[in-house]
Jmol script that loads the backbone (N, CA, C; Angstrom):
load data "model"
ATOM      1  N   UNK A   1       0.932  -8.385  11.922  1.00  0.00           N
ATOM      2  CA  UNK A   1       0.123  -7.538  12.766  1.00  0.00           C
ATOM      3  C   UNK A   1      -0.586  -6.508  11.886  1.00  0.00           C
ATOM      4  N   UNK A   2      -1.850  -6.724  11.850  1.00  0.00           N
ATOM      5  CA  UNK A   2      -2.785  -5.643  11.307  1.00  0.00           C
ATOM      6  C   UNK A   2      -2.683  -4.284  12.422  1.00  0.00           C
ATOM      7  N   UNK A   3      -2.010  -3.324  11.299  1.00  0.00           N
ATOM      8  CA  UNK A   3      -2.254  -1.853  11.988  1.00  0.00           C
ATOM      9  C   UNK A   3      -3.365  -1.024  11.505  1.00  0.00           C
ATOM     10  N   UNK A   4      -3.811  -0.639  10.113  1.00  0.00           N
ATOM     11  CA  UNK A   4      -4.982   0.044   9.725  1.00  0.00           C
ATOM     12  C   UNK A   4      -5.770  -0.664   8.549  1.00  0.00           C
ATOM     13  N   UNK A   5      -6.835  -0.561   9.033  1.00  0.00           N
ATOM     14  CA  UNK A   5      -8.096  -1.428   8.114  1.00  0.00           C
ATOM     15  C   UNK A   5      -8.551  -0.680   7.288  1.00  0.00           C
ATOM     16  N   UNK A   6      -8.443  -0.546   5.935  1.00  0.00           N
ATOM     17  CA  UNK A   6      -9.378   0.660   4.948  1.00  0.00           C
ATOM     18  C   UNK A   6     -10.504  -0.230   4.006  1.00  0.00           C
ATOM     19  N   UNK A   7     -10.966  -1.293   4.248  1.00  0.00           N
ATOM     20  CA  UNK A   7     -12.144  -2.268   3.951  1.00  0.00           C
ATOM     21  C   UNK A   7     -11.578  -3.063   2.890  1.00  0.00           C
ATOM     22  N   UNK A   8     -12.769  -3.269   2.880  1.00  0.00           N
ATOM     23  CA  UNK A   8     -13.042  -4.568   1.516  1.00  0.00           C
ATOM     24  C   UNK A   8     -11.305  -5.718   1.319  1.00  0.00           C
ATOM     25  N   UNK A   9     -10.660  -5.932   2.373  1.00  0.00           N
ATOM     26  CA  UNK A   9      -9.642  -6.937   2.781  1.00  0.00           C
ATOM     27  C   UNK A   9      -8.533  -6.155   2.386  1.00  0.00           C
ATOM     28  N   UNK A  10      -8.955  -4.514   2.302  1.00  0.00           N
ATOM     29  CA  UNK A  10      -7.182  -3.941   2.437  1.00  0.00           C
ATOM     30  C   UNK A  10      -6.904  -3.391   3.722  1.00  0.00           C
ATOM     31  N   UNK A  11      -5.312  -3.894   3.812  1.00  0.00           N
ATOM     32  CA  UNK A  11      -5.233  -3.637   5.131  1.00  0.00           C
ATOM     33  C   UNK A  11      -3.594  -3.221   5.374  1.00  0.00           C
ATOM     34  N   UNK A  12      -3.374  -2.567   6.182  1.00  0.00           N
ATOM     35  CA  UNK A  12      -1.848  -2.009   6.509  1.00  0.00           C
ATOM     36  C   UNK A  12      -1.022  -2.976   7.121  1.00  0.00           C
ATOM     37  N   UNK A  13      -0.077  -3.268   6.910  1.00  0.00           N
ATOM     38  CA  UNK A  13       0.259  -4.662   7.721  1.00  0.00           C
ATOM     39  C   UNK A  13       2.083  -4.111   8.327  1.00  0.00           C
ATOM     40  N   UNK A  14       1.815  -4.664   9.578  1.00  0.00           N
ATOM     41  CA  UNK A  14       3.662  -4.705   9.650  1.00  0.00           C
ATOM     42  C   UNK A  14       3.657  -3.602  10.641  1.00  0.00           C
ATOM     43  N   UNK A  15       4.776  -3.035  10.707  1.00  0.00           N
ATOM     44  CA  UNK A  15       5.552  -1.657  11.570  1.00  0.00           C
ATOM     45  C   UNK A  15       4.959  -0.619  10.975  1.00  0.00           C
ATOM     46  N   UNK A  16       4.025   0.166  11.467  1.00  0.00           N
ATOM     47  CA  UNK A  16       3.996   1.474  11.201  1.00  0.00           C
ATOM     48  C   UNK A  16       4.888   2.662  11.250  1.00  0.00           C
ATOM     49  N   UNK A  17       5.650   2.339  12.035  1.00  0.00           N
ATOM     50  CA  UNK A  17       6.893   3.413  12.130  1.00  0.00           C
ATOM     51  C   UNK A  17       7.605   3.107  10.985  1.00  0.00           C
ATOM     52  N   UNK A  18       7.968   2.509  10.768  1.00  0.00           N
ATOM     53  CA  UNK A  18       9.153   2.074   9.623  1.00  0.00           C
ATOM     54  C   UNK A  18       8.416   2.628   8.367  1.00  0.00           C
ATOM     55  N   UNK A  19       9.792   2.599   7.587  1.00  0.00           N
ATOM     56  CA  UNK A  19       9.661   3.058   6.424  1.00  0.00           C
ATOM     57  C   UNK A  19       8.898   2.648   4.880  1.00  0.00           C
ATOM     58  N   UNK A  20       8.857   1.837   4.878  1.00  0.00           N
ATOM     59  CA  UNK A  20       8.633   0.631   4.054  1.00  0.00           C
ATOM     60  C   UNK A  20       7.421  -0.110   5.207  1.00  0.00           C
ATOM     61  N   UNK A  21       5.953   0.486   3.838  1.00  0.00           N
ATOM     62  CA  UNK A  21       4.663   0.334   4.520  1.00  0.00           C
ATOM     63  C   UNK A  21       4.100  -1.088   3.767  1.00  0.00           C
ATOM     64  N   UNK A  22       3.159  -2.379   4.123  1.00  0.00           N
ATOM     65  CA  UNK A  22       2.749  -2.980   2.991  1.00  0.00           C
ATOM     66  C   UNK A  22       1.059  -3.028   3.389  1.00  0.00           C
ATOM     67  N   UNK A  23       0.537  -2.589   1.915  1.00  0.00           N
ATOM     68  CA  UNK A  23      -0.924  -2.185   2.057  1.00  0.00           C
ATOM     69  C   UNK A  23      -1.431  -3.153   1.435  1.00  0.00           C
ATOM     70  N   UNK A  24      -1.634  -4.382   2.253  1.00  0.00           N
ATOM     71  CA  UNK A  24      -1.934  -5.961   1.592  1.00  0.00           C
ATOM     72  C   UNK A  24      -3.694  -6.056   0.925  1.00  0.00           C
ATOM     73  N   UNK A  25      -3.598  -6.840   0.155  1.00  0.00           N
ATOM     74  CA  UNK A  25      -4.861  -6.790  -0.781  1.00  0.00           C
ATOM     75  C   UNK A  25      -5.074  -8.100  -1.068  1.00  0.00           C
ATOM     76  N   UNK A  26      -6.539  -8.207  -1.431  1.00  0.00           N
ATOM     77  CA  UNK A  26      -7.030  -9.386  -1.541  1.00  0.00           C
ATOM     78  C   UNK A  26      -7.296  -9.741  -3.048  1.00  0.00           C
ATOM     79  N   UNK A  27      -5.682 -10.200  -3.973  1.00  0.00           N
ATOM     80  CA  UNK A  27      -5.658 -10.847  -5.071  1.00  0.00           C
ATOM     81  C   UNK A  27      -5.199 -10.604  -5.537  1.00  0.00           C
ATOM     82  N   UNK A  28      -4.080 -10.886  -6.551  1.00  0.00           N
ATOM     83  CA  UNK A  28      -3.098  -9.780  -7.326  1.00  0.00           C
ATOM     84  C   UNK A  28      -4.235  -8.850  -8.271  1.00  0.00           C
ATOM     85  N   UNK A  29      -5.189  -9.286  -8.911  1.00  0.00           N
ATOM     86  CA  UNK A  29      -6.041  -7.907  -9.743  1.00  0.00           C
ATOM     87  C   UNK A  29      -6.183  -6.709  -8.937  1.00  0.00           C
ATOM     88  N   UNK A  30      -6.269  -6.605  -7.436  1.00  0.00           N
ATOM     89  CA  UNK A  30      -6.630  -5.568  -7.031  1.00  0.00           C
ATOM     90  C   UNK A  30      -5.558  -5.278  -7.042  1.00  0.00           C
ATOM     91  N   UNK A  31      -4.566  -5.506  -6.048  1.00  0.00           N
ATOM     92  CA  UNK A  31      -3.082  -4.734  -6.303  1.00  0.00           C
ATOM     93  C   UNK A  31      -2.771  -3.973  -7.758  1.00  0.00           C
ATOM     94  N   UNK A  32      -2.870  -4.442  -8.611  1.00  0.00           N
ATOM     95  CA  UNK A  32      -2.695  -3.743 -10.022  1.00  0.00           C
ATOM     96  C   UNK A  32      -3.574  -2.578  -9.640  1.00  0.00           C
ATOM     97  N   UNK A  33      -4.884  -3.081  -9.435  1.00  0.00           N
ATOM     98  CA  UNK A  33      -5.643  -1.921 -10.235  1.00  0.00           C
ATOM     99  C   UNK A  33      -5.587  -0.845  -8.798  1.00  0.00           C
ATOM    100  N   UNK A  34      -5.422  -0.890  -7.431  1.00  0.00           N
ATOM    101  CA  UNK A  34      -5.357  -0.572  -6.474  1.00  0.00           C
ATOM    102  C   UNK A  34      -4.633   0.646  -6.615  1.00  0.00           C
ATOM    103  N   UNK A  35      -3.141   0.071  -7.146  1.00  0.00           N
ATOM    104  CA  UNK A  35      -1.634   0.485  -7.305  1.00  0.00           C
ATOM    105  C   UNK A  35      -1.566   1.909  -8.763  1.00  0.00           C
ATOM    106  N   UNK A  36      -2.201   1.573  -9.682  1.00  0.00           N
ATOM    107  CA  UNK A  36      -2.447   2.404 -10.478  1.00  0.00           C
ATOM    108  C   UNK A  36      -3.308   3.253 -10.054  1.00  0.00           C
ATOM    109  N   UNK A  37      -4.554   3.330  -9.085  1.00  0.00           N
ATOM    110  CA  UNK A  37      -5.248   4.354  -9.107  1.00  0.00           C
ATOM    111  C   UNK A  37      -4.215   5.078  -8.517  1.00  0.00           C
ATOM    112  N   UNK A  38      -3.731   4.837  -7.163  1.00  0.00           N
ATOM    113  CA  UNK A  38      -3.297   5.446  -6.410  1.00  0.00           C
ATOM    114  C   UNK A  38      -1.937   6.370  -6.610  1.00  0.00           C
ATOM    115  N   UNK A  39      -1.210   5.841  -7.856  1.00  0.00           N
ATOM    116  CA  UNK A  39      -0.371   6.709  -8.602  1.00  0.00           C
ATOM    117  C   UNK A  39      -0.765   7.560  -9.394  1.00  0.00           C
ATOM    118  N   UNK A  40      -2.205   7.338 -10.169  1.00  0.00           N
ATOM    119  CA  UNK A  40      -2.931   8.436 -11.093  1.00  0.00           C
ATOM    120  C   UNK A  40      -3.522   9.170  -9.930  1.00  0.00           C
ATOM    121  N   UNK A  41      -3.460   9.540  -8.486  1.00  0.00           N
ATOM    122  CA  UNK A  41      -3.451  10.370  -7.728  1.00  0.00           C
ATOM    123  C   UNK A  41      -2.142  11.143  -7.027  1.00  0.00           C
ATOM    124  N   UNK A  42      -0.887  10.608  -7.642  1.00  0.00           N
ATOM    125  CA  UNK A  42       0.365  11.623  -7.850  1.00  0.00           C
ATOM    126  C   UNK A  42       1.483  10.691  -6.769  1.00  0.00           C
ATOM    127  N   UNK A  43       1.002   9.470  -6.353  1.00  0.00           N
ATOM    128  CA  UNK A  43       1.553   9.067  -5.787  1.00  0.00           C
ATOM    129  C   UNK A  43       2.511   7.660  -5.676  1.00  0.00           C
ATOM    130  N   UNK A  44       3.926   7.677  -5.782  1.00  0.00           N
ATOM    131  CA  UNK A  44       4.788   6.386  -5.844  1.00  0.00           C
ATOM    132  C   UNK A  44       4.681   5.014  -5.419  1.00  0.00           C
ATOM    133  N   UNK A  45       3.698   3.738  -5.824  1.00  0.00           N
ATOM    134  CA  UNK A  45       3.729   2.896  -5.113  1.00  0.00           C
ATOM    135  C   UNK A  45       3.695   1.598  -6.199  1.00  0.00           C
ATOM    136  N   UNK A  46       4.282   0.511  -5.955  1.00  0.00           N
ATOM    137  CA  UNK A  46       4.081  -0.545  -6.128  1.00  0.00           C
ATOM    138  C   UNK A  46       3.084  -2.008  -5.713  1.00  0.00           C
ATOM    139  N   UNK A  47       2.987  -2.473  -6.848  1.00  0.00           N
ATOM    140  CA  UNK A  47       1.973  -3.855  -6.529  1.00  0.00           C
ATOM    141  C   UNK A  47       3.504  -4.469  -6.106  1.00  0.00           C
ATOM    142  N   UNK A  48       3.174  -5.888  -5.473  1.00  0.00           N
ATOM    143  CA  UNK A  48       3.376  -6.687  -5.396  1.00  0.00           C
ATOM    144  C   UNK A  48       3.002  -8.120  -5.799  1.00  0.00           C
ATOM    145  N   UNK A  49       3.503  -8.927  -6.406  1.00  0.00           N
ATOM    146  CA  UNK A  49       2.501 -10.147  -6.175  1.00  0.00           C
ATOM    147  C   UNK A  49       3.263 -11.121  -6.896  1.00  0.00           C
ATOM    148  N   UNK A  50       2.484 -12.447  -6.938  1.00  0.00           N
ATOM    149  CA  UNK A  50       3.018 -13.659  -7.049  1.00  0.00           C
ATOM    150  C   UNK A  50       4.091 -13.296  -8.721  1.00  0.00           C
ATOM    151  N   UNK A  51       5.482 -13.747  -8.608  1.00  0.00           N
ATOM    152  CA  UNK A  51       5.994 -14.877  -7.628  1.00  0.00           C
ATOM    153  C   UNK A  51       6.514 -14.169  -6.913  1.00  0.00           C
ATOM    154  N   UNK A  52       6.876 -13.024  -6.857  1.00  0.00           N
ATOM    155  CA  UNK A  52       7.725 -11.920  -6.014  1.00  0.00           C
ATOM    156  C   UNK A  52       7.050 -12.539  -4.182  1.00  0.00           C
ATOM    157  N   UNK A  53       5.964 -12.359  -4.125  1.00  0.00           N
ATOM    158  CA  UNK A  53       5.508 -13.250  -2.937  1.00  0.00           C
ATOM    159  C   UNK A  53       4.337 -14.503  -2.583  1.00  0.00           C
ATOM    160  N   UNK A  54       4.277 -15.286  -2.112  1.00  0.00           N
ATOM    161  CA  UNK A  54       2.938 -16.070  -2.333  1.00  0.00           C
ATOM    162  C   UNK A  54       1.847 -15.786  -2.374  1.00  0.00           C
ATOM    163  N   UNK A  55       0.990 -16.355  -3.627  1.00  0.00           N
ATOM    164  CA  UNK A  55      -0.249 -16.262  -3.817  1.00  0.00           C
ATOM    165  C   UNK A  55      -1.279 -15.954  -2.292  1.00  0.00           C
ATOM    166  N   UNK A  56      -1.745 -15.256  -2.301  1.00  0.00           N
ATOM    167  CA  UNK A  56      -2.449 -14.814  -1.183  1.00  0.00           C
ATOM    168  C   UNK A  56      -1.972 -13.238  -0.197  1.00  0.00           C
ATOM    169  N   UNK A  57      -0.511 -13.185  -0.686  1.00  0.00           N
ATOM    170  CA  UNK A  57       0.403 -12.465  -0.090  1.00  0.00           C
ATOM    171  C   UNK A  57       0.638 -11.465  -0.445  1.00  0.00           C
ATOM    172  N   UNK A  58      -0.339 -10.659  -1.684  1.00  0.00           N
ATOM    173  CA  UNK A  58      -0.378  -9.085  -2.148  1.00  0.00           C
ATOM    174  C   UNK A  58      -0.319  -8.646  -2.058  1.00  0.00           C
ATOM    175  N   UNK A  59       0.525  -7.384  -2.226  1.00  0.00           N
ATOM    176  CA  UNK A  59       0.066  -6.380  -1.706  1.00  0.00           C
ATOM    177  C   UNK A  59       1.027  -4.641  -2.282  1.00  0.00           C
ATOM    178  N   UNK A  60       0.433  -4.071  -1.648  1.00  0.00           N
ATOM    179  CA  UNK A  60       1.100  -2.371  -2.369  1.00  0.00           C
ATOM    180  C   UNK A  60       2.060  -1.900  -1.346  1.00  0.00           C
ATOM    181  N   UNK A  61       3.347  -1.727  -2.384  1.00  0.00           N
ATOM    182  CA  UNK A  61       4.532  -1.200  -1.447  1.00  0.00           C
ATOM    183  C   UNK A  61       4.720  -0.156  -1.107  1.00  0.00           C
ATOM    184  N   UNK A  62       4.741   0.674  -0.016  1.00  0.00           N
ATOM    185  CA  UNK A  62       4.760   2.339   0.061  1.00  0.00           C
ATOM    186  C   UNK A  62       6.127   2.752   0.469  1.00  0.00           C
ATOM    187  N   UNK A  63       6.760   3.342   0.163  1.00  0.00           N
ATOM    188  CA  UNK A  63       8.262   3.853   0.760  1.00  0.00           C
ATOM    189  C   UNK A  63       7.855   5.008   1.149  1.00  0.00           C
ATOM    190  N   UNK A  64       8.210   5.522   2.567  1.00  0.00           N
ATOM    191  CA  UNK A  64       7.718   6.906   3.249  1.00  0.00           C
ATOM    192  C   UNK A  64       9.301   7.063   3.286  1.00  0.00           C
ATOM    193  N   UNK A  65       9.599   8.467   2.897  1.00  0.00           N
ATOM    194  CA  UNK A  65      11.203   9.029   2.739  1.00  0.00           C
ATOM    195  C   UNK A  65      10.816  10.507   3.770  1.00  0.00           C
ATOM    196  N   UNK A  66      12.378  10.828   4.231  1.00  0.00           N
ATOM    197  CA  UNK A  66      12.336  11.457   5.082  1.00  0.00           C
ATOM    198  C   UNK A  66      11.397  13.087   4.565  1.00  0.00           C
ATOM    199  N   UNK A  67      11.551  12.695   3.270  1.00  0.00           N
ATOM    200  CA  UNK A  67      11.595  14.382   2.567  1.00  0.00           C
ATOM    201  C   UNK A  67       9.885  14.843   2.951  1.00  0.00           C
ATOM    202  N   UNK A  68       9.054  13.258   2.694  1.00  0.00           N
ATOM    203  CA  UNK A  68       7.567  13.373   2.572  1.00  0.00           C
ATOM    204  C   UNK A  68       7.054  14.226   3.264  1.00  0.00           C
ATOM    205  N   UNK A  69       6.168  15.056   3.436  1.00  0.00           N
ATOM    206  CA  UNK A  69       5.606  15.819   4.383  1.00  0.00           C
ATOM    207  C   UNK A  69       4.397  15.214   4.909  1.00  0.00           C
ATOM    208  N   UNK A  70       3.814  15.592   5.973  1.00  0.00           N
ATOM    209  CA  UNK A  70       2.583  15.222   6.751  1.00  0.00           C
ATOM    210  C   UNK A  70       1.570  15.671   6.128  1.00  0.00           C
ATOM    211  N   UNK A  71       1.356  16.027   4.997  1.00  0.00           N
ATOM    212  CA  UNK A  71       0.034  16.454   4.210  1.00  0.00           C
ATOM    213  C   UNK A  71       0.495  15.030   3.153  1.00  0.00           C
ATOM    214  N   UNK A  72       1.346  15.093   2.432  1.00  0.00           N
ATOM    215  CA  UNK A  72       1.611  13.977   1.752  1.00  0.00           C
ATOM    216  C   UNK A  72       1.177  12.372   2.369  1.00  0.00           C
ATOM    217  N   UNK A  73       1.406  12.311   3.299  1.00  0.00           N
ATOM    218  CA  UNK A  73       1.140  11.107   4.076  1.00  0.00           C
ATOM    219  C   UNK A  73       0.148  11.059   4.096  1.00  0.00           C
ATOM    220  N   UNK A  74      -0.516  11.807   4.710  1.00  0.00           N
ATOM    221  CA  UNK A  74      -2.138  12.156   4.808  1.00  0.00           C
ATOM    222  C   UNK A  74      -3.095  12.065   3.497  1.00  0.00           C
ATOM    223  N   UNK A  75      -2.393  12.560   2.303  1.00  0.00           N
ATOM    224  CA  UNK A  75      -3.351  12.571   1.203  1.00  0.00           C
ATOM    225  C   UNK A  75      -3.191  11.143   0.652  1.00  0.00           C
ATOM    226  N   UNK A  76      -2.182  10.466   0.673  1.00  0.00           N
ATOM    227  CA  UNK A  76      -1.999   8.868   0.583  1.00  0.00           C
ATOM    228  C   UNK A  76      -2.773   7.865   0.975  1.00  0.00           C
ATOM    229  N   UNK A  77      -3.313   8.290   2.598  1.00  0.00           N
ATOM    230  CA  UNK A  77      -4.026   7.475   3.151  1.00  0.00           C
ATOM    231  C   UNK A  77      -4.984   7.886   2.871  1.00  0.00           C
ATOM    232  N   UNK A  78      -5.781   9.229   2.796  1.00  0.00           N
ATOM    233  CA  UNK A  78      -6.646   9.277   2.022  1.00  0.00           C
ATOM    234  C   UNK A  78      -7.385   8.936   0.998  1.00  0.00           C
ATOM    235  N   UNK A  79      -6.359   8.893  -0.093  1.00  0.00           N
ATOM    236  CA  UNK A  79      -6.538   8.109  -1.912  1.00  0.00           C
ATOM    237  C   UNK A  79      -7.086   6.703  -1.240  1.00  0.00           C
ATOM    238  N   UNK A  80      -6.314   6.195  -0.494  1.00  0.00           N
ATOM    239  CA  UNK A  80      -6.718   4.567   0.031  1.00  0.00           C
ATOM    240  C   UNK A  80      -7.892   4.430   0.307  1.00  0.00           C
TER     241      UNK A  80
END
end "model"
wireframe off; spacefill off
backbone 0.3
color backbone group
């Protein structure tokens, strides 16, 4: 289930409530390079990608912890 669309085939996928977000991407190169910007903006996330999951199946792992604050969240989806 697609929950939020931020273009060019990235997309939020899964339970939004839950903790463990996946911000799926179109190819493992973007995930890399996706995944690094978004940490050289101060923030914890992982690529994913083949073999860890199938080719097509990319994507950036977000862990939201209780501690995060609502500006934090916010500037995350922002960077995106």
């Amino acid at each position: 289930m697609e929950v939020a669309n931020f273009g060019d085939g990235v997309h939020l996928k899964g339970n939004a409530d839950g903790p463990i977000q996946a911000i799926m991407t179109p190819g493992a190169r973007l995930s890399v390079r996706l995944a690094k910007w978004v940490r050289e903006g101060g923030f914890e996330v992982m690529a994913i990608r083949a073999p860890t999951v199938k080719e097509g199946g990319e994507r950036i792992r977000v862990v939201i912890h209780e501690f995060n604050s609502s500006e934090e969240i916010v500037g995350l989806k922002d960077r995106l």
